[in-house]
N, C-alpha and C positions, 0 to 999 in steps of 0.2 A: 430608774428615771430616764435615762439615755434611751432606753425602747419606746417608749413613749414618746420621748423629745427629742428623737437621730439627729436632728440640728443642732445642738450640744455638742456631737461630734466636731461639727464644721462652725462656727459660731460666725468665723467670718463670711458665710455664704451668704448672710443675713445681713450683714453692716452695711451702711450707707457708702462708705468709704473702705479703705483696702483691710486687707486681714489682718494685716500686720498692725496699723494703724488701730482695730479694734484690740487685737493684741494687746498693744502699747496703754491703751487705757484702761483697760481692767486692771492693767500688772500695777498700772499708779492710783487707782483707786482700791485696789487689793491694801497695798504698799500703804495708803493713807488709811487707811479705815483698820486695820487691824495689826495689830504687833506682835513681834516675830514668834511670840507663843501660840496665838492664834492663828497665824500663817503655817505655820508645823502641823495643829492639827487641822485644819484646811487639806495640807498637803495627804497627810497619812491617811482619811477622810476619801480622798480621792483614789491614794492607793488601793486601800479595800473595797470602796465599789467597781473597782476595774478588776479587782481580782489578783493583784500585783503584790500579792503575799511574797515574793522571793524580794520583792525591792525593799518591802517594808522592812521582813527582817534584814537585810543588809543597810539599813537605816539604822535600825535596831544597836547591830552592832558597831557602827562605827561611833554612836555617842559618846559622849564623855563621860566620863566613871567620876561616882566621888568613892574613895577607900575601895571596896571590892563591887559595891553596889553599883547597877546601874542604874540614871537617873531613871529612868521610866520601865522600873522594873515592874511585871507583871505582864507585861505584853508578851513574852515568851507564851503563856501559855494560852494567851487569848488568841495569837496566832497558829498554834495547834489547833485549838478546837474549830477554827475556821478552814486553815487548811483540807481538815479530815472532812469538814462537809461538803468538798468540793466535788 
């Protein structure tokens, strides 16, 4: 999507008002409209169409564990088969 819409990049190139100021409003309209599960995947969402497999998994691990499990187990290996297509 970003090739097609390179101003996605710069978002604030576009705003009426300053970048930061457009910043500040998404982050609270982000912040209102969705809750911190949906905000997660939002975020991981973003990680993988930028290609940010190393931050993902370092997201990955730093979760919280219940007993040996991790909460959002399976992504191990989802993140392998993306990795390898790279």
């Amino acid at each position: 999507m970003v090739e097609k819409y390179s101003w996605l990049n710069d978002p604030g190139s576009r705003a009426w008002g300053s970048a930061s100021s457009a910043e500040a409003t998404v982050a609270e309209s982000v912040g209102e409209l969705y809750n911190g599960t949906q905000r997660e995947v939002l975020y991981r969402a973003s990680l993988i169409s930028t290609g940010s497999f190393e931050a993902l998994a370092a997201r990955e691990t730093a979760l919280p564990r219940r007993g040996s499990e991790v909460l959002a187990s399976g992504w191990g290996g989802f993140l392998s088969s993306v990795a390898g297509q790279r």
